[in-house]
N, C-alpha and C positions, 0 to 999 in steps of 0.2 A: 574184302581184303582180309587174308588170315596172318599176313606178319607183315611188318614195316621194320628198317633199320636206319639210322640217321649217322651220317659219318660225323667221326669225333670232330672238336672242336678244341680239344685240348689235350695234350699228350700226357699218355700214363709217367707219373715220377719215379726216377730212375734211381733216385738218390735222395737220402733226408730224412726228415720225419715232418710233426706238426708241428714242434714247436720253434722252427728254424723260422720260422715266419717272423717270431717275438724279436728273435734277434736280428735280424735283418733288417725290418722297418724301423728300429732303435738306429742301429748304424747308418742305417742312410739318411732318414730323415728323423732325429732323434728329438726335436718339436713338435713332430705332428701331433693330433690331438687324434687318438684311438678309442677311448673309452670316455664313458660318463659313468661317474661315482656317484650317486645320492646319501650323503650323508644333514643327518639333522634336519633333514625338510628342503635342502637344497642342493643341487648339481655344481659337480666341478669339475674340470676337465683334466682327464690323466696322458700324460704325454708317451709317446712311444718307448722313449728311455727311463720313463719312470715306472709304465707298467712292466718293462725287459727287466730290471733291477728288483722288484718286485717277486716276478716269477723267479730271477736268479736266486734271492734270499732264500725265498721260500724251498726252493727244489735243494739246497742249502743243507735248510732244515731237515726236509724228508730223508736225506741221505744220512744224517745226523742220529736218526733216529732209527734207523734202524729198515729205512725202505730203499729196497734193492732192483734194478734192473729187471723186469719181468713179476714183479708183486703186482696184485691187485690191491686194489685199493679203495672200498666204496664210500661212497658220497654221497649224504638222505639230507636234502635241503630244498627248500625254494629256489626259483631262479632271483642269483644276487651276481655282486659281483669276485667276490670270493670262491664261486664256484669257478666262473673262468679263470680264477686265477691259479687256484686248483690244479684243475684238469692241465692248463699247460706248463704247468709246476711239475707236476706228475709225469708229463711224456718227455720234459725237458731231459727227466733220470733215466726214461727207458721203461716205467709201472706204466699200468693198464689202471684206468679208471674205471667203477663197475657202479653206474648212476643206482637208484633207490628215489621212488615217488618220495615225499617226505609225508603222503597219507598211507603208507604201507602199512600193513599190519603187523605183530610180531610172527605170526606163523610167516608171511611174505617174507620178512626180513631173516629170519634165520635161513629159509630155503635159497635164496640167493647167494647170502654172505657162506653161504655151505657149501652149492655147491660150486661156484668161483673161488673158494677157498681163501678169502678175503684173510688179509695178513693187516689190514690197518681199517680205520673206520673216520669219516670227516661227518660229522652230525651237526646240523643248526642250534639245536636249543637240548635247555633239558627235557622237554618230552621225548625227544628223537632217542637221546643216552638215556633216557630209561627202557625204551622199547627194544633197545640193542641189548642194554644188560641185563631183563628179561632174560634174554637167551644166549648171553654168553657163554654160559656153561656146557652148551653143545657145537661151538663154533671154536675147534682145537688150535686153528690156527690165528684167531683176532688177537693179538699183542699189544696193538695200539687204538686209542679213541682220542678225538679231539674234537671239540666244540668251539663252533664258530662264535657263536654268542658269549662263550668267557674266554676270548682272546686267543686260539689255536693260531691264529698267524703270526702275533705276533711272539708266542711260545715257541713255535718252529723256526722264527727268524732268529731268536735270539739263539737259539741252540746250533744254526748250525752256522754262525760267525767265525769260526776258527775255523772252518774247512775254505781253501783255497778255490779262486773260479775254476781253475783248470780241473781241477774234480768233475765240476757238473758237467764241462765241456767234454770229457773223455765219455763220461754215457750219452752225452747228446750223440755226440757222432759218431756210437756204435750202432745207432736206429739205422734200422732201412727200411723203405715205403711196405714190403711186407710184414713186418712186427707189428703183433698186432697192438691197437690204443684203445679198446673199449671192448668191456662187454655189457652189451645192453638187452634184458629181459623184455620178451614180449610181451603183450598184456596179459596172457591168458586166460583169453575168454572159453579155451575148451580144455584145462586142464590146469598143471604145472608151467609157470612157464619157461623157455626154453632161452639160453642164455646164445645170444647173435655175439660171435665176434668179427670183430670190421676193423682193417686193418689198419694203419697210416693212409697207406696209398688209396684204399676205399675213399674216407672224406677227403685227400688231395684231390683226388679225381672229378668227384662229385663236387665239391665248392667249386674249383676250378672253370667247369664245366659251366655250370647256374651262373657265374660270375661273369665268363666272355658271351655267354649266349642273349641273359638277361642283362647286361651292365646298363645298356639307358633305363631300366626303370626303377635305380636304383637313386635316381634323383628327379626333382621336381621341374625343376630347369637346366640345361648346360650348365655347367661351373659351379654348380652348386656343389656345397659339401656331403654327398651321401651319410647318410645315420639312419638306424631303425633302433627301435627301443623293441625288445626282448621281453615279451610276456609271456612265451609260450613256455613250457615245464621245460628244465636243461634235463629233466631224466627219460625226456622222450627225444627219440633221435630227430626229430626234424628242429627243435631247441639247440642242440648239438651240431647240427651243420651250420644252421644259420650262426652261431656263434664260430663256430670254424672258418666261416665265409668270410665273414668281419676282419676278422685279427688278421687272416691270408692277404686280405685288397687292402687293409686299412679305412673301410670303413667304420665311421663312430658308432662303438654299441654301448645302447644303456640297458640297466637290467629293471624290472616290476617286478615283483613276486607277488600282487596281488591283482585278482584280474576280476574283482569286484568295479561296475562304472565307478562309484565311490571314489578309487583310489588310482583305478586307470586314465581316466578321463582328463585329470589334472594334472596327470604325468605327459600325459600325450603332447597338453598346450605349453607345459614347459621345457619338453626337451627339445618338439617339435623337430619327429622322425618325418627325413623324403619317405621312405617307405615302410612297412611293417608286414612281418607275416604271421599270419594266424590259423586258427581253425574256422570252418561257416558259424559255429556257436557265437561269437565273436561279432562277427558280421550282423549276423541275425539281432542280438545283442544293442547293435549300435541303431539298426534300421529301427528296432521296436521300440527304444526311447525316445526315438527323434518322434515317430508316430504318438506316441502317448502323450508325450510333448506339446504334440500342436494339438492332439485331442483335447487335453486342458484345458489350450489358450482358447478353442474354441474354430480352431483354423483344420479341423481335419478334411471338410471337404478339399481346400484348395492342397492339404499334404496329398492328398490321394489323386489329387488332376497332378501335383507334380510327379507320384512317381509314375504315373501314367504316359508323362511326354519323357519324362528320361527313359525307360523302356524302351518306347518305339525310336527315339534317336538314337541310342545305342545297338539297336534293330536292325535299322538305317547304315548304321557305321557298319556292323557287322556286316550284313550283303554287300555293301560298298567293295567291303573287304574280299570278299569270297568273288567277286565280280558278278554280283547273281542282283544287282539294284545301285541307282544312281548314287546314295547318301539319302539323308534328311532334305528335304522339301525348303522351301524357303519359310511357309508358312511354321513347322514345325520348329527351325531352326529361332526363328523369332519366338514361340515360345517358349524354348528352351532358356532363351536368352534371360527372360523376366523370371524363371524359378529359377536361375543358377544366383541374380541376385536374394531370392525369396527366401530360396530353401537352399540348394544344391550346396551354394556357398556355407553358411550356416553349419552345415551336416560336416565341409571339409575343416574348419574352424574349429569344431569339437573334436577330429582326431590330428588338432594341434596348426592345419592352414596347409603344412609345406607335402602331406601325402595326395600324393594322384596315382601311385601304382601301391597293390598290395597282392600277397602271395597266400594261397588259401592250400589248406591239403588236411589229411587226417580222417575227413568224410565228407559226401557230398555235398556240392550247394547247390541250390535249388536255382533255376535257370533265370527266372525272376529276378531273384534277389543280386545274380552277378550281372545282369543287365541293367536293373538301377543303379548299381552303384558306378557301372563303369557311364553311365547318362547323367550322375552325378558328381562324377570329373574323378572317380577314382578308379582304375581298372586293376578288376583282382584275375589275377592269373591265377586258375588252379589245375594242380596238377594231383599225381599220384605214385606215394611209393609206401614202403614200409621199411620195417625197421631194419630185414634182411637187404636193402638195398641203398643203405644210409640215406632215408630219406627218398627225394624225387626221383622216380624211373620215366614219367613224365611228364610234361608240364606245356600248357597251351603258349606259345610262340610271341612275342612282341608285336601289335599291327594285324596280328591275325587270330584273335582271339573267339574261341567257337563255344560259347554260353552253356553251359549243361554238361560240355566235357570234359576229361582229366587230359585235352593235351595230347602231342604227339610225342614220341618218343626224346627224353634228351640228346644231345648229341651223342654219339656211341653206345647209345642202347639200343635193343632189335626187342619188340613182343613180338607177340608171338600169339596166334587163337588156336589152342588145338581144339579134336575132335569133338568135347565135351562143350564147348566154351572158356574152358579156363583161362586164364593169360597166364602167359609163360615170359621170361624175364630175361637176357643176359646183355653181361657189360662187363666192365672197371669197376661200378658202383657195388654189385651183389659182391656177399657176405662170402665166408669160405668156409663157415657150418656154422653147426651147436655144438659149443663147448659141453664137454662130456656126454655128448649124445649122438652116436655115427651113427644108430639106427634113427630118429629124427630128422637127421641130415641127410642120409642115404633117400627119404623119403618124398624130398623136394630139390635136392641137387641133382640133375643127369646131365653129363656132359654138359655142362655149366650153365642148364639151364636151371632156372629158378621158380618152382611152379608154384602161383603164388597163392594158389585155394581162393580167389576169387575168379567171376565172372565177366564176359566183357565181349564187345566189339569193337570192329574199326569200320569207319567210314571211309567214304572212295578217298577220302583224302590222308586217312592215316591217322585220324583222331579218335581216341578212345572213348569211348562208352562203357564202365562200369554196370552191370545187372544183379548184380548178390555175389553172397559167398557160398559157396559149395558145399559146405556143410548144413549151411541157415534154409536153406532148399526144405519149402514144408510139403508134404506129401499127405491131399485130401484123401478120406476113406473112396472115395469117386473114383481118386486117380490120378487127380489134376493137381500138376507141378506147381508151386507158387515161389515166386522170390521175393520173400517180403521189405528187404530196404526200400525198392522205388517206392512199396503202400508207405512204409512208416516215415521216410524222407517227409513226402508231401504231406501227411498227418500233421505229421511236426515243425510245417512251415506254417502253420495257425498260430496267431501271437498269446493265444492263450494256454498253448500247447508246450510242457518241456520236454515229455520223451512218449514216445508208442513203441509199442510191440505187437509183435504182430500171430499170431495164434493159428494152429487147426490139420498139427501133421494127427493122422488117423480119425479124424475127426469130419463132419458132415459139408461144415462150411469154413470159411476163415473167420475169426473173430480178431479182434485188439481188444488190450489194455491199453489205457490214458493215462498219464499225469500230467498238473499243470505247473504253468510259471504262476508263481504267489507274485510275484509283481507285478505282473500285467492281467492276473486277473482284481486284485487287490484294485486298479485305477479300474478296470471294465467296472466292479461295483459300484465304485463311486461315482464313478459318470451316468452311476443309471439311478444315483439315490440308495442306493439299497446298502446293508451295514452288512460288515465281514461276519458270516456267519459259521458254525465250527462244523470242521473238513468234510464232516458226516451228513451235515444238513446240505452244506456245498454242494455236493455232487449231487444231491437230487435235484439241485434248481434247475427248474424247465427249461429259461432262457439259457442257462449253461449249457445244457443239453443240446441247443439247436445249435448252436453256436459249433459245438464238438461235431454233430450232425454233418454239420457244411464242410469242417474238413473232412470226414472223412467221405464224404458224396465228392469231393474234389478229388480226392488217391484214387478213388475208384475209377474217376474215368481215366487213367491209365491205362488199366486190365480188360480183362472180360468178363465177364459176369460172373462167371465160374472161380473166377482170382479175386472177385471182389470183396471187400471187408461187409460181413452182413449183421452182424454187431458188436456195440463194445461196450466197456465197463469204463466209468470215469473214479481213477483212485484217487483217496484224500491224502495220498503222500506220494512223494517221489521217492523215485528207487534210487537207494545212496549206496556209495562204494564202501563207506561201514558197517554198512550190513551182507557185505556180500554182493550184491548185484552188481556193481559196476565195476569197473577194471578201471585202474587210478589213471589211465586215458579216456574214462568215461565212456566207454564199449557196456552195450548191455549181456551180462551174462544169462545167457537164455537159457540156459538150463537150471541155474539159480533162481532166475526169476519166473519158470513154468512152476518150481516146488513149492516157491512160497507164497503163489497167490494161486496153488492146485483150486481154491475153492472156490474164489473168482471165476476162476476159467470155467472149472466145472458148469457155474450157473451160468454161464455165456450160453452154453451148448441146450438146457431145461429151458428158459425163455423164448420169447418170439423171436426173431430177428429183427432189429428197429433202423435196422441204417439203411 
């Protein structure tokens, strides 16, 4: 199949903006319970008329001060809830919110706020306002700074108290679904990066969309109150819709800005979201302490029989689905039965009891890992978009859920496979360029299609398959094409494993770099007796070695011989986005990361080959 298109489900908006939402669920149901606040170590409930008065103040304010109708306005913080309060503060006047990682750098920060031409600045703390005032001196148009951490909301309320409702009211209802509400930078992992704007009617569309098509898995049981609590960055767009989503349906959203277990974990059992969306990191995260866990207690054979039967029952379900097998067996269903007491249950308890469906996207999950968890009573639908297409272009169906892939197209989106492979994109949801850059946009806009520089298939039934991106394409001195995510995916499904890379354009064979998770090798040492040894000694331990060994002899049988990884270097540090190598989505920059470990690589290519 080279294109699929799914009819809409939800009509383009014809009229309004985003923040008519705020107002409207206030007036009709001005009780209802919208948000969770966490203040002082505990949750409280913000009601629909209290968050609508809220944004009114504050949009209030902004007007007060000096922000007008089509300003940009950028915003470097954690996800809290000050930011949502923000962003619909901001569209309520007619400004464009222009998000900021809050681990940006100052050269990052000046280039954005540059070139969006940022007229005001919303910063978390004083690190954030010194990394801005660093570079004020070359950003001619920043006039205003405000920090959330010494009371900017409530600075902004109190200024703009003498300005009457019907002010704010007159810019609300100048918005129309095409003006644009965001500009949001991509990560640039291959250069500068290039500033998406996405209009109103983009995320009307898109939430819209996700919300009639997904609405049952946005709760535990009927009747229940849907909520998800909010960890993923509000500076990256799929952050940004799902809190779009929320505020549009009335679903409870709470915010985390730390997405340490530490500090997630405890938030989960007390907000206790029906559902949550994440990245596989996340996933991976939650499956590998529950593992280390029973390794401890001493239980990890019966951990590893159960995630063995939840696999093959969610196996079971699956073909059931596809009509290609009856379901689970009686005998399996019986044992399902006694780990869902054991473990299954247990596992749902720790992300709070009331999640059974979760939403995955960002990069891929490993087929495994979405088949345990959905044999584990939680089903993660994962899909696939970017940032050009606010978020989901598609997403795997309710009931029909196909392990491995990104999902059939949303409603009223068409892909598309041209000649090369690429996937190609159009809808309601794609972007309408780069801001200050037609040649950029000329580059991947044609006739509204959206080519999105990655790789991919469809299966007879219209479900995608991701294979790399277009650019990441290594080219051996032999000849032979390699797309290294499927190697470095599976690499980095080893619990000892935090990121690979994968090696060998002009070069004889493929090699990788390694780095590991310090916490789950930290428990492998001690389960075997041995003391944490420094990083340098680390990576020569033999047993580490075999261990790294088996994943990568696992990536390998994906490929062919010729694709395979034939060795690799285990590093005693991870590649952080402080130094460059990572993009504050945590993308590895591969050309950052071929320059600074040149000599690594180098000696990959002098030695034997060991894998």
């Amino acid at each position: 199949m080279r294109e699929i298109t799914v009819p809409p489900l939800a009509t383009a908006p014809q009229v309004g903006g985003l923040a008519d939402a705020v107002f409207e669920r206030a007036q009709k149901e001005p009780n209802r319970v919208v948000l969770g606040r966490k203040a002082d170590g505990r949750w409280t409930d913000v009601t629909a008329e209290r968050f609508r008065d809220e944004v009114l103040a504050l949009a209030k304010g902004l007007l007060a001060q000096g922000v007008r109708f089509g300003d940009r306005v950028a915003i470097m913080s954690r996800t809290r809830y000050e930011w949502t309060l923000f962003d619909f503060a901001l569209w309520t006047v007619g400004a464009q919110a222009v998000p900021v990682y809050p681990t940006s750098s100052a050269d990052q920060v000046l280039w954005m706020l540059y070139d969006a031409e940022v007229t005001a600045c919303v910063v978390e703390h004083e690190d954030h306002a010194m990394t801005v005032g660093s570079v004020i001196d070359r950003l001619p148009h920043l006039k205003r700074l405000w920090q959330l951490d010494a009371g900017a909301v409530a600075e902004l309320t109190a200024a703009g108290e003498h300005l009457d409702d019907e002010v704010v009211g007159r810019h609300r209802l100048a918005l129309t679904p095409d003006t644009p509400a965001t500009v949001i930078y991509t990560s640039g992992t291959t250069g500068r990066p290039k500033g998406c704007v996405l209009t109103h009617a983009n995320f009307m569309y898109e939430s819209d969309t996700l919300v009639t098509g997904w609405e049952s898995v946005f709760r535990s049981r009927p009747g229940d109150e849907a909520s998800t609590l909010l960890f993923l960055p509000l500076a990256h767009v799929l952050g940004r819709m799902v809190q779009v989503a929320a505020v549009r349906t009335g679903v409870k959203l709470g915010h985390q800005p730390n997405l340490t277990a530490a500090a997630l974990l405890p938030d989960l059992v007390a907000f206790r979201p029906t559902f949550i969306l994440a990245v596989p990191y996340i996933f991976e995260k939650i499956f590998g302490a529950a593992r280390r866990r029973a390794e401890a207690e001493g239980r990890d054979g019966p951990f590893d029989k159960a995630v063995d039967v939840a696999v093959r029952y969610a196996e079971a379900l699956e073909a059931k689905a596809f009509g290609t097998g009856p379901g689970p067996g009686a005998g399996l269903r019986m044992q399902h039965q006694l780990y869902d007491k054991l473990v299954y249950g247990k596992l749902r308890e720790a992300m709070g009891g009331r999640v059974r469906h979760a939403m995955s996207g960002g990069s891929a999950m490993d087929r495994r890992l979405g088949l345990f968890f959905a044999g584990a009573g939680v089903v993660v639908y994962e899909g696939y978009g970017l940032t050009e297409t606010t978020s989901a272009a598609t997403a795997n169906p309710p009931e029909r859920t196909r392990y491995g892939t990104v999902g059939r197209p949303i409603p009223g989106v068409t892909v598309h496979i041209a000649e090369d492979g690429e996937v190609w994109l159009r809808g309601p949801n794609v972007f309408s360029g780069y801001l200050n850059n037609p040649k950029a946009t000329d580059a991947v806009l044609n006739d509204g299609w959206f080519a999105t520089g990655d790789l991919g298939a469809l299966d007879e039934d219209g479900y995608l398959t991701l294979t790399g991106r277009k650019k990441e394409i290594i080219k051996t001195s032999g000849g032979k094409t390699v797309s290294p995510g499927t190697l470095e995916d599976r690499v980095r499904s080893h619990p000892l494993v935090s990121q690979c890379i994968v090696v060998g354009n002009d070069r004889p064979y493929v090699a990788a770099l390694v780095t590991l998770d310090e916490e789950a090798v930290d428990h492998w040492l001690r389960m075997r007796g041995k003391d944490v040894p420094a990083p340098a000694e680390l990576v020569r331990d033999p047993d580490l070695e075999r261990e790294i060994r088996r994943a990568v002899v696992a990536a390998n049988t994906l490929v062919s011989q010729a694709e395979s990884i034939r060795t690799f270097r285990i590093l005693g540090a991870p590649f952080k986005e402080e130094l460059g190598l990572l993009t504050p989505s945590l993308k590895l920059k591969r050309k950052a990361i071929e320059k600074a470990y040149a000599a690594e690589i180098e000696a990959l290519y002098k030695a034997a080959p060991k894998a």
